[in-house]
Residue, then its C-alpha position, 0 to 999 in steps of 0.5 A: x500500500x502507497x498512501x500520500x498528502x494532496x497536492x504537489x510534491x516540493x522539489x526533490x519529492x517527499x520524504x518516504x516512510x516505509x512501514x514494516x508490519x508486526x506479525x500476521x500469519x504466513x497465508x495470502x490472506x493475512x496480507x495487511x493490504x488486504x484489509x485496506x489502507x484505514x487503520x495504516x491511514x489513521x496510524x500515519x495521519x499525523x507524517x502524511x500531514x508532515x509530507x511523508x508518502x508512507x509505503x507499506x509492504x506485505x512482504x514477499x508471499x503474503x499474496x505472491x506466490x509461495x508461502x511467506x518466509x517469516x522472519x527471514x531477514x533478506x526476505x524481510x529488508x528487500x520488501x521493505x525497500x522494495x515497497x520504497x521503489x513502488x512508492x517512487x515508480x508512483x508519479x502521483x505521489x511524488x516521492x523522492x529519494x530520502x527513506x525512513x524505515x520504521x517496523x514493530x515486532x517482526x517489523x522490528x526485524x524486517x526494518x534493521x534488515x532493510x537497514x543493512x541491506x540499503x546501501x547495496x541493494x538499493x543505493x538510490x535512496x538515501x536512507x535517513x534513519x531506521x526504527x525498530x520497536x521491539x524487534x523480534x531476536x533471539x529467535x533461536x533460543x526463544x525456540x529452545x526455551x519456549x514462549x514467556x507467557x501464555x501458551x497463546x503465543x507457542x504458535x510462533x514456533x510453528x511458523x518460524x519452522x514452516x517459514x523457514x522451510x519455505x526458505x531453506x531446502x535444508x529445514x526439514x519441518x518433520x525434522x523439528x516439530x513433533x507429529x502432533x504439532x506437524x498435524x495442525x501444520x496446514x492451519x499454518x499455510x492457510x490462517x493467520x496468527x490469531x487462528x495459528x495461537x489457537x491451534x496450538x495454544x493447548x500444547x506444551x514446549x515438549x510437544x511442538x519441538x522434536x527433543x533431539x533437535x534442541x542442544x543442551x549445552x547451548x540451550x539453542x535449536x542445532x542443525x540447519x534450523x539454528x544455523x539459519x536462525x543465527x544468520x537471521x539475527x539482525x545486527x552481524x552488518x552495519x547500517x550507515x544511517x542512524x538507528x533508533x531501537x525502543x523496547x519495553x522491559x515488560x515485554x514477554x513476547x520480545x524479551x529485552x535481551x534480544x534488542x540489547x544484543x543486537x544493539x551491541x553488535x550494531x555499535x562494534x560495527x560503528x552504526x550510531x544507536x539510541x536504544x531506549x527502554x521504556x519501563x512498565x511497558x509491554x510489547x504493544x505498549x511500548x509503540x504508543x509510549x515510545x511514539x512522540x521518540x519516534x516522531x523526534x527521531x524521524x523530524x530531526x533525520x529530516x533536519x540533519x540534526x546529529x543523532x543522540x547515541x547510546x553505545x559505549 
């Protein structure tokens, strides 16, 4: 989806802001675009009424052929800046060259992907800034450990497996999911999150993933599955622009340690981070009580403003 103001673009064209969507589903159906651009309209109203054209990505196979690789990040970043392309090739909405990139949960991810990968994927843009509000991370060890929380949330393992699969020849999903977890497999590929949880809201850890396949001495996923999952991990390239990370210390879905440790090796490859923690707040919390940073952030990119950093 491209949403843009009326009227004439300035000279140069309008900043883009490129949204990355949280988690939905890995089925066509759970594309965000399918439901219109209201909500998006309304989350946005305030940087389309600053001169933004916002481009929100589906990402690649929700709604395309095959299914969509969740939480691979390559996958993910390309979208992300593909969506800025599509939104360029749009006269009508007269946007220019200068991108921000902002995502929430899995956005989180697919924004600091697109991060690394501007530069030579598309350097046409000029990349202002990246924000990422609770980035998902850790994802091999999340796998290991479980979910923190209800048992409403076990669901994610599945999808990361099946996710995966779609990518990687390598990922067998019989290989780590049990035949009882292998048995809702399909609702998967055919239903979004919400009827994913469902489905496997009544089963433990112990009966999703195959024991073997998790390594005791690291507490991690083993085999092809967790060396892809570690090459997934945000953070392992730089990003040249400046990048602002919030996260909430009572998130039990993205636990903070996960954007700590991307942040830190953010910063050994010399990006400029401003990682903010927002007490109290949970995982969806933290996007409202973070928003007036982000606007800050996004305002002072478009400024030439020297960025606030936090690494050591």
């Amino acid at each position: 989806m491209v949403l843009a103001p009326t009227g004439e673009a300035p000279p140069g064209g309008r900043p883009v802001l490129a949204w990355a969507h949280g988690t939905t589903g890995l089925a066509d159906r759970c594309a965000p675009s399918t439901d219109g651009a209201g909500e998006l309209g309304v989350l946005f109203a305030s940087m389309l009424a600053e001169g933004y054209v916002v481009a929100a990505t589906d990402y690649e196979g929700l709604g395309g052929p095959g299914l969509h690789p969740y939480l691979v990040g390559g996958s993910e970043g390309r979208s992300v800046l593909d969506a800025v392309r599509a939104a360029r090739s749009l006269s009508e909405a007269g946007a220019g060259s200068q991108a921000l990139i902002w995502g929430a949960s899995q956005g989180g991810h697919a924004a600091l992907w697109a991060g690394q990968l501007a530069a030579g994927y598309a350097p046409e843009l000029a990349l202002l800034g990246v924000v990422a509000s609770a980035p998902a991370s850790l994802a091999a060890s999340r796998a290991a450990t479980g979910p923190t929380g209800t048992a409403a949330t076990a669901g994610f393992i599945p999808m990361i497996v099946a996710g995966y699969a779609a990518a990687y020849d390598d990922v067998d999903p019989a290989t780590y999911l049990t035949p009882a977890a292998l048995d809702h497999l399909d609702v998967v590929s055919q239903g979004c999150v919400r009827e994913v949880f469902e489905a496997y809201a009544d089963l433990g850890l112990a009966e999703i993933i195959v024991p073997e396949v998790l390594d005791a001495s690291t507490g991690q996923v083993a085999g092809p599955l967790g060396d892809r999952l570690a090459e997934n991990e945000p953070g392992a390239t730089g990003i040249a622009a400046p990048v602002l990370m919030v996260q909430g210390s009572a998130d039990e879905i993205v636990l903070p340690a996960g954007p700590m440790s991307i942040a830190e090796r953010l910063c050994a490859s010399g990006t400029t981070v401003d990682l903010r923690i927002y007490d109290g707040a949970g995982h969806i919390g933290v996007n409202l009580v973070s928003l007036p940073d982000v606007v800050a952030f996004a305002q002072e990119r478009l400024a030439g403003t020297d960025p606030t950093s936090t690494c050591p």
